[in-house]
Structures are given as C-alpha cells and as structure tokens.
C-alpha positions in Angstrom: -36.9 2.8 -7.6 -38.1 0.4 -5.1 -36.6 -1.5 -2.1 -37.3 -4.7 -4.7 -35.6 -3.9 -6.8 -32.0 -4.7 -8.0 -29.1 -2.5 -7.7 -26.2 -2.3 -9.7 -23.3 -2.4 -7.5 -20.2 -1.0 -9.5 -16.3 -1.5 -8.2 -14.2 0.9 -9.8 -11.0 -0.5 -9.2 -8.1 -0.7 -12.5 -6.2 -3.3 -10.2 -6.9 -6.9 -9.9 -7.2 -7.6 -6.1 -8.9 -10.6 -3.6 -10.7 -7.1 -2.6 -12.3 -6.4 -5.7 -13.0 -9.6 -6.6 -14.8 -10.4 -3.1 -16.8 -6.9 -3.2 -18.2 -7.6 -6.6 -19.0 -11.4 -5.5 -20.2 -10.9 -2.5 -23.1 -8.3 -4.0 -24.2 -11.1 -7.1 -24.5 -13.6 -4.0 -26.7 -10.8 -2.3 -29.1 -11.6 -5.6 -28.0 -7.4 -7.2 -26.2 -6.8 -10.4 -22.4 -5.8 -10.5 -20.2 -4.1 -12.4 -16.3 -4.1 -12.8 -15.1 -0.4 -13.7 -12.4 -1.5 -15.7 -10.2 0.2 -18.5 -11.7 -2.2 -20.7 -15.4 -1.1 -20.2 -15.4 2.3 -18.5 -15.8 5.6 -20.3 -17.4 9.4 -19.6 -19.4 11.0 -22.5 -20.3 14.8 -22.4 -22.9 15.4 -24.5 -24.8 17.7 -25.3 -25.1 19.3 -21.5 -25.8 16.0 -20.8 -22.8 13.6 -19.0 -23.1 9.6 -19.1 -20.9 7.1 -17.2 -20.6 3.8 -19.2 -21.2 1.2 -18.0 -24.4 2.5 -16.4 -24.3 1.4 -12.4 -26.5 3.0 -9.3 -23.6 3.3 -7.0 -19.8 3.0 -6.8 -17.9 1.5 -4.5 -14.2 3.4 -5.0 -11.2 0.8 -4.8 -8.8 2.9 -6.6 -5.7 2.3 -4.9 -3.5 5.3 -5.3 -0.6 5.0 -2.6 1.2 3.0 -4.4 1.8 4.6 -8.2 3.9 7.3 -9.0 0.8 9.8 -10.4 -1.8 9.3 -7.9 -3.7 12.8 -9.1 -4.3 11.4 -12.5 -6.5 8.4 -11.1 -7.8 10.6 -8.5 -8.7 12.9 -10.6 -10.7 10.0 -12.5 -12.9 9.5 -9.3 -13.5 12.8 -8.9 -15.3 12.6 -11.9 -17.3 9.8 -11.7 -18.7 11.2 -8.2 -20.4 13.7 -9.4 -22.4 11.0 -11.3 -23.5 8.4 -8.6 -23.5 7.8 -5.2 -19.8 6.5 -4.3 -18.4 4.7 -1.3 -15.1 6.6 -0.1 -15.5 9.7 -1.9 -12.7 11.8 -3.6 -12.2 14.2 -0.9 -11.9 11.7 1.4 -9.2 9.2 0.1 -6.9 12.4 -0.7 -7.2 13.0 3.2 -6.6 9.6 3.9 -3.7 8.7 1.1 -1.9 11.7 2.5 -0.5 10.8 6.2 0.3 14.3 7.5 -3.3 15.5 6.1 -5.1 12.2 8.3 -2.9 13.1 11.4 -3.7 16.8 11.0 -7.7 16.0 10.8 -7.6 13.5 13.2 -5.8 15.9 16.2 -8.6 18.6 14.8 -10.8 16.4 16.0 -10.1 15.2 19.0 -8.3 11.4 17.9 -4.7 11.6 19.3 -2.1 10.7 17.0 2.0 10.6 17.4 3.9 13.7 17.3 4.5 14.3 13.7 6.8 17.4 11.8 6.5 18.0 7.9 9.2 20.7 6.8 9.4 21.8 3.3 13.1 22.6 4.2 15.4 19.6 5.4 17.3 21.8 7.9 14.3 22.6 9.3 13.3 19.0 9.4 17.0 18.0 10.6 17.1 20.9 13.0 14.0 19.3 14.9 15.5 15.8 14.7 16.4 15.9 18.4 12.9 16.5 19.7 11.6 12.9 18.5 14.4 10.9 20.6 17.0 8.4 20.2 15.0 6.5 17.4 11.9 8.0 15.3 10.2 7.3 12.4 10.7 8.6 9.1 8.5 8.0 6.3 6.6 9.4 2.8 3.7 11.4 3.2 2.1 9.0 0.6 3.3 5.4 0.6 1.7 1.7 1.2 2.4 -1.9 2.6 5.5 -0.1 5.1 6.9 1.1 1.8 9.3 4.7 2.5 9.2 3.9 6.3 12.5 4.1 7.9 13.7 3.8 11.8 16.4 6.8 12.1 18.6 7.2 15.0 19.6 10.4 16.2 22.7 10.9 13.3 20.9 10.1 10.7 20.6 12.9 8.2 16.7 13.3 6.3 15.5 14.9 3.3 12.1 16.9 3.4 11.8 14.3 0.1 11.9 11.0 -1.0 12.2 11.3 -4.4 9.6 13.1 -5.4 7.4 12.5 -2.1 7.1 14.3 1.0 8.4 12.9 4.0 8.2 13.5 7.3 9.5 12.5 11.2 7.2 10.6 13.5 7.7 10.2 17.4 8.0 6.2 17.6 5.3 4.6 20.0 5.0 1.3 21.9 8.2 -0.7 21.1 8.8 -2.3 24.6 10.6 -5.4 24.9 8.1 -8.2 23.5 7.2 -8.2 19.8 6.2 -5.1 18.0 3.1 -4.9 17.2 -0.2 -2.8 16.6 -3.7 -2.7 15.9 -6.0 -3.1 12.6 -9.4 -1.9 13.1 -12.0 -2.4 10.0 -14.5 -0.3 10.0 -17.8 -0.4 8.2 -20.5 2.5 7.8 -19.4 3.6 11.4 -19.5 -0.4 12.7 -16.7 -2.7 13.4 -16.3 -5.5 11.4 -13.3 -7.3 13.1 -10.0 -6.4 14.5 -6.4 -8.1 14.5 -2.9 -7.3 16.2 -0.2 -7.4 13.7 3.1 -8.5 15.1 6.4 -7.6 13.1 8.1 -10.1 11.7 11.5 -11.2 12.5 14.1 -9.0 11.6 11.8 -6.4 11.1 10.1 -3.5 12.9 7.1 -3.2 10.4 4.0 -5.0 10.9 2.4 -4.9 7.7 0.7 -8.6 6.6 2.4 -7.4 3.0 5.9 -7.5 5.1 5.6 -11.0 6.4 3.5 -9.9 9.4 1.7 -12.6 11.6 -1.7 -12.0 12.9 -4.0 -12.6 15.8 -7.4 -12.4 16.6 -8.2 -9.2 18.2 -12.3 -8.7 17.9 -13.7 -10.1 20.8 -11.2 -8.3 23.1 -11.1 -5.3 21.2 -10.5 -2.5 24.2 -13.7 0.2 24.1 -11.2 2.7 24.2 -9.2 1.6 20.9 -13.0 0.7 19.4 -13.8 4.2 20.2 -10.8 5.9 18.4 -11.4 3.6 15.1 -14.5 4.5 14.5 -14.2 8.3 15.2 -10.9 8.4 13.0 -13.2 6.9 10.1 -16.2 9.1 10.7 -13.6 12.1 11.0 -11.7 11.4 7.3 -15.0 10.9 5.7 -14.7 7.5 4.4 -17.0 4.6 4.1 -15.0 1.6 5.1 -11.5 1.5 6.7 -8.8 -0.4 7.9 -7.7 2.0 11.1 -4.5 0.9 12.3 -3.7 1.8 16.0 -0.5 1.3 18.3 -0.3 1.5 22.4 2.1 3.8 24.1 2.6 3.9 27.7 -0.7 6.5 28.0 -3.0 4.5 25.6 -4.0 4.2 22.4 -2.5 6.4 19.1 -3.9 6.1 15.7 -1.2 5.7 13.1 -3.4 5.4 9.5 -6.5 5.5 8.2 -6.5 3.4 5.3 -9.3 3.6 2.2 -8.3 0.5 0.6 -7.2 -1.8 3.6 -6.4 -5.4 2.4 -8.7 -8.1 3.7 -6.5 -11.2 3.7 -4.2 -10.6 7.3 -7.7 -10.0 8.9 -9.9 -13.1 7.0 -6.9 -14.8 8.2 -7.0 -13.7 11.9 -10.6 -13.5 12.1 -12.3 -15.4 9.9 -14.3 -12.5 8.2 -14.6 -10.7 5.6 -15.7 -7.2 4.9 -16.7 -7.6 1.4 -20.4 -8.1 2.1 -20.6 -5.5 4.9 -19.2 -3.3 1.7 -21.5 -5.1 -0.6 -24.3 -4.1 1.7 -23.7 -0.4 2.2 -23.6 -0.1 -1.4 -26.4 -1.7 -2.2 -28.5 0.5 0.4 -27.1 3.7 -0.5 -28.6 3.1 -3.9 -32.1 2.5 -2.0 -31.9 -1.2 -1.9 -32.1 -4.1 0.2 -30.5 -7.3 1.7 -31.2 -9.7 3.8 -28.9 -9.0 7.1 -28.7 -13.0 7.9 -27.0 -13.6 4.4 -24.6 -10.6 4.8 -23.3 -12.6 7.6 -23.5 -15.7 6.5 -21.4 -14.4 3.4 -18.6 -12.8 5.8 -17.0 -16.3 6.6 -16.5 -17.0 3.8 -13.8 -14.7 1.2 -14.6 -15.5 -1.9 -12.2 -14.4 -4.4 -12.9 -16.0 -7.2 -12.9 -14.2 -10.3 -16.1 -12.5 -11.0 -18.8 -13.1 -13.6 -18.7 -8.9 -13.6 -15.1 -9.4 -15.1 -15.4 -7.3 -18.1 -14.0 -9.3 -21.3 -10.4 -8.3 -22.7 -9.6 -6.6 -25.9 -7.1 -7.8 -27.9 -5.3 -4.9 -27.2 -5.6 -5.1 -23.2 -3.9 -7.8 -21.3 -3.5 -8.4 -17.9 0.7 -9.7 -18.6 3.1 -7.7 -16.5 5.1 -4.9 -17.8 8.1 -5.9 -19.8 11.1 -4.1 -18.4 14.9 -4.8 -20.0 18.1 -6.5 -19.6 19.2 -2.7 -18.3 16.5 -0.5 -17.1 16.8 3.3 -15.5 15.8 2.8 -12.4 15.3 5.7 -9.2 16.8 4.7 -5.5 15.4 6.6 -2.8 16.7 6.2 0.8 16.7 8.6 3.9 18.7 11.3 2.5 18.3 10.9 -1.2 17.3 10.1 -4.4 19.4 8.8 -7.2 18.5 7.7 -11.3 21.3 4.6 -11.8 21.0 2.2 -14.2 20.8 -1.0 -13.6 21.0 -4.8 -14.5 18.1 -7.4 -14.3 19.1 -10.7 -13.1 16.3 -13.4 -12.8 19.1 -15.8 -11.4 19.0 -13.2 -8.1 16.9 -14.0 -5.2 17.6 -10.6 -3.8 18.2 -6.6 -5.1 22.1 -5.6 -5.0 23.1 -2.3 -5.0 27.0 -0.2 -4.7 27.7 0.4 -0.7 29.2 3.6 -1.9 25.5 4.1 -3.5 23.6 2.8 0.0 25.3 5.5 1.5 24.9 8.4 -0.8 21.0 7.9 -0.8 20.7 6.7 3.2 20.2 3.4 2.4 19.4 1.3 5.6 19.6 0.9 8.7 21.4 -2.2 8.2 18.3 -4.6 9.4 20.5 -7.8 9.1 23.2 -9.9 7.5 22.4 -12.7 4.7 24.7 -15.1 3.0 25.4 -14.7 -0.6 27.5 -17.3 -2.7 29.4 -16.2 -6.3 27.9 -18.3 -9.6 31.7 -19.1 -10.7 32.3 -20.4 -7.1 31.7 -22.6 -3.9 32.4 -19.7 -1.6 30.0 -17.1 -0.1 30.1 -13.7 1.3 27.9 -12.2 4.1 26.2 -9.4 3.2 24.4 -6.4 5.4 20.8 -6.0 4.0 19.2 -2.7 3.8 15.6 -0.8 3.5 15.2 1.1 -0.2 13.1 2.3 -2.3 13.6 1.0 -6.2 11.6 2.8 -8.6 10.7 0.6 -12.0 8.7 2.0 -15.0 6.6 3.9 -13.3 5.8 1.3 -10.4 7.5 2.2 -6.6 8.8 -1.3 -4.6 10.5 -1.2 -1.4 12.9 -4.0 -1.0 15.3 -5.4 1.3 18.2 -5.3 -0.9 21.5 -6.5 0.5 24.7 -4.0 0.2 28.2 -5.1 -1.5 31.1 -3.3 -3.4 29.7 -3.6 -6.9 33.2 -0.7 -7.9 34.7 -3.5 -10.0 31.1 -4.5 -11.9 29.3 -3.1 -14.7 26.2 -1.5 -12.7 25.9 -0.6 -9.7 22.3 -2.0 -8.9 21.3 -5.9 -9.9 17.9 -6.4 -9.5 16.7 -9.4 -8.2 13.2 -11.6 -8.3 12.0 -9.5 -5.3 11.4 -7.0 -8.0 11.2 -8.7 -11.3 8.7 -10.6 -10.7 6.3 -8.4 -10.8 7.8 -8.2 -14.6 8.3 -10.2 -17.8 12.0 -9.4 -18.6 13.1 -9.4 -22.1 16.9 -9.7 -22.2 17.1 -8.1 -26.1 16.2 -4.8 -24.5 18.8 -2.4 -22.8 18.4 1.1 -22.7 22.5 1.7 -22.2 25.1 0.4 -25.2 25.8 -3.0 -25.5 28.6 -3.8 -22.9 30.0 -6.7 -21.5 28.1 -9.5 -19.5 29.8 -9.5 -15.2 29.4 -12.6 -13.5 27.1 -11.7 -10.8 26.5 -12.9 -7.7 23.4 -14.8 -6.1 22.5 -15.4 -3.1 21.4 -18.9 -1.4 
C-alpha cells in the first residue's frame, strides 16, 4: 500500500457517543474511508486456518468503553480478538491497565509518575485496620468505575468494604482540597502530544469534578505548567495507550496523577478549549495503517466537533434498535454504598424527579455522606418535607448509575427504593410489567 492511498479507519465502539461519531467524521473529512464496528455489521470467521474480521478495515481505533457495564471481560475479551487482526489504537492490554485504578497507580509509581497513597485489601479489616493512616477524610472508591461513579469522601468512622458489590474498592489519601473550589486537571494526550488541557472545578454541593457531574470548566492549555505536561504524557506513554484523557490534582508538593483514562469524553474540554481530539485520533489512525493527511486540515478540523451522525453508521436490522431498555413497574434492583451491597426491589415512578430509598436501607449499605438537604412535597398535599440527599450506587438490568438519591422513612410504603427520572430515563418503562405480585399502588412522594 501506498502513502496515496486511502485507509479505512474503523471505530469499534457498540455505544453511541459525540466521541465516536467525531472520530469516524473527522477521518471521511480527512478524504479516507470509515467504518462503524457495530453489532449490526461486525463479525469474526475462522476458517479454514484462516481468521477474517468483517467488515474489512486497516486499522482500529478501540472506543469500547468498559468502566461503566457490569461484564467488562466479555467486551474486552471482544477486542482482544480483533487485535490480533489489525493494527488498533489503545490495545487490549492497555485499557485493562487503565480501566483498573489500582493497576494505573501501581504502573505509574513503577515508573516513576507519583500518584496518591493508595491501599487495596482483599480483606475489609485489613482495609479498615489501615483507615487511620489516610487522615481525617480520604477517598474511597471502585477499582473499576466512571463519570465519579463508586467514589465516596469517608471520614475517619466510616466503616468500608474491600467490595462494592461485586467490584473492588479501595482507600485513596485525598489531595489538594484547600479552601477555594475543588478542582483538578484534564490532560488529553495524543500519540505522546498534548492536545489541550482544562481545570475541572466541582460543582456546588459536590466534591467531584467530573463534566458528567455538573462540573464547570476552564481553559487550561496555554498555561499548562511543564511540570504537570511532563507527568501527562509519561503516565500515557507508561499505560500503553494511544490517546488519553490524564487527569491530575495539585497537593501542597506538586502535581499527582489520579487516572488515566482510555475513552476520555471530549465535550468538557471542546467546551473549555475549543478543540477537539477527534482528528488528532483520526490522524494517528490513518498513519498507523501507512497513510497520510494533510497536517493543516487536521487542525483546521480540531475547532470544529462535529458529531453529527456518520455516513459510516451501519444500517439497523429489524431486529436491532437503538430504544432504551424496557425495565418495569417493579424491577430488582442492587444498592451499593460504603459498606454494602443490597438486591431490594423497587418501584419506578416517572412522576419522581429524584431516587428514594429506606433511611434504615442508607444505612445498612453506607449510603452517603449526607451531601445536602432538598425539598420534597407529597402528590396528595401542599406540604413538603426536607430531605438529606445521599451518594449510591443503583444497579438496573445490567447497567450501574450512581445517583444522588435523597433519604426518607419509606417503613410505612410498599418498597423501599422509588426510582426516579435520574435513572429512568435512561429507560422506556412499561407499567404492565412487575417482577413481585400484584400489590397495592402507595402514594408516593415527588420532589419540587
């Protein structure tokens, strides 16, 4: 093949994201071919001693994102197999350091990047014995988790679980709170180059600065210290990965890096900066599989994000739809907190602005802290109640959502978890289906 000629660039990504959509864009705009690894088009054929990947692509750019489902070895497992094939941007082994948290921090301290104190105990007396060595507040959070999802401030009382649910989790020592507005640093990294850069600030009445979160953002490229520059592109070289969104916090001594992320959204920093990544992606793609772009148009193409949907788009079946998940009137659901993990059923109320759950619940599962209080009025009346509102972790057919769910004696009601459009709206709801016996219809309560 020839520098002429054109590449097929193929996303393998079974998610619809902006990121996909602006990766696979950006590439037809650099005049190559592309191709959307979907489940409607994509399959593996051994044959004969002879393995095929359809459809047929020169290179793949990997944006399986596998932080956020409940099996994230099955879909790994799926790119491990299509590396073998053709070249591939993030490769298998280096997402599964990456998606892991204490495996990044372990192979960024084994190479010289410092990162916060961290301890991982199979045991939870061992992890509560050490509880004291991280302070009056640290963080505790899933090895495996996205968007601040399983990420918990403890104090020094608070009792942890070497799991949450069925995830790992761990203590971190918390760095650079102070007393102006949290916040820390995205990095996006590019075939060892910087794209751009943002601070994140936490929202209010939050700690967390993910953009997912509610997050506000602010340019941070043309300032970017050499120091924190340094460390982002080190910790990206030292996972192994392609591209990556290297997020970094400042302690009183300097810079720490806190995550390397594989499939970093580009919104917060489009937003902040006003550029993309997706044709620096685009373009490292294309020249891995021994093509060629002009440079000019790669920039030119950065300020601009172009999610529009792609002409790659492969067409649906009539048996493949993008429509949500349809979930019922009752549902089993999982709630996972700091010290627990407990299957409840519970009721879906589209009327609900917010996720309810039993206090006596909140506290068997160390639900919270308690990040504020919010004002919730009853459907059969004038009045309202305040309410504290907590951190949890609501499993849902197979999907994980972290939720700010507020915390009421539910004793005297059916179930002892409503949930609210904060979760079921990522659902179509069909109120024929319950999974329990029919029962009586409570009154619930929304909140204003």
């Amino acid at each position: 093949m020839t520098t002429t000629d054109s590449i097929t660039v193929g996303v393998l990504s079974l998610h619809t994201s902006k990121e996909t959509k602006a990766i696979l864009n950006a590439a037809e705009a650099l005049d190559h071919d592309t191709e959307w690894l979907r489940e409607e088009n994509t399959s593996v054929r051994v044959e004969d001693g002879s393995v095929v990947l359809e459809p047929d692509v020169d290179v793949i750019a990997n944006r399986m994102l596998l932080s956020n489902t409940e099996q994230p070895c099955e879909e790994l497992g799926l790119v491990n197999t299509f590396s073998p094939l053709k070249p591939m941007l993030n490769s298998p082994e280096s997402v599964l350091t990456a998606i892991h948290k204490l495996s990044t921090a372990g192979t960024l301290a084994a190479n010289g990047v410092r990162v916060p104190n961290v301890l991982l105990a199979l045991s939870s007396d061992r992890l509560n014995a050490s509880r004291h060595e991280y302070g009056d507040e640290a963080v505790y959070k899933t090895a495996i988790g996205t968007h601040g999802g399983g990420t918990w401030k403890v104090g020094p009382d608070d009792m942890v679980n070497s799991k949450v649910g069925d995830r790992y989790a761990f203590l971190q020592e918390l760095i650079g709170e102070g007393d102006g507005p949290n916040r820390d640093l995205r990095v996006y990294v590019v075939d060892g180059d910087i794209v751009g850069a943002m601070y994140r600030y936490a929202p209010d009445n939050d700690w967390r600065t993910n953009v997912a979160l509610g997050g506000a953002v602010e340019d941070a490229t043309d300032d970017l210290p050499e120091s924190a520059a340094e460390m982002a592109t080190k910790s990206a070289t030292a996972i192994g990965l392609d591209y990556a969104g290297v997020d970094l916090v400042e302690g009183e001594d300097g810079w720490y890096v806190l995550e390397v992320n594989p499939t970093a959204g580009f919104k917060g920093l489009y937003e902040a900066t006003g550029i993309s990544p997706a044709p620096y992606i685009a373009k490292l793609a294309i020249e891995r599989a021994g093509g060629s772009v002009d440079d000019d148009r790669v920039e030119e193409l950065s300020r601009t994000l172009d999610d529009t949907e792609p002409s790659a788009r492969p067409p649906q079946t009539p048996t493949t739809t993008d429509e949500p998940t349809t979930i019922g009137y009752t549902e089993e659901v999982v709630l996972s907190g700091t010290s627990g993990s407990k299957s409840i059923l519970a009721k879906s109320d589209t009327g609900a602005t917010r996720t309810s759950i039993d206090t006596s619940l909140a506290a068997d599962i160390g639900a919270g802290p308690i990040k504020s209080v919010t004002r919730v009025k009853s459907g059969s009346s004038k009045t309202s109640k305040s309410r504290p509102v907590v951190d949890v972790v609501v499993g849902v057919g197979g999907n994980r959502h972290t939720v700010t769910a507020s915390v009421e004696d539910r004793s005297h009601m059916d179930y002892p978890v409503l949930l609210g459009r904060d979760i079921l709206e990522n659902y179509r709801v069909d109120v024929s289906k319950r999974i329990d016996r029919d029962a009586p219809d409570t009154p619930e309560e929304e909140e204003e």
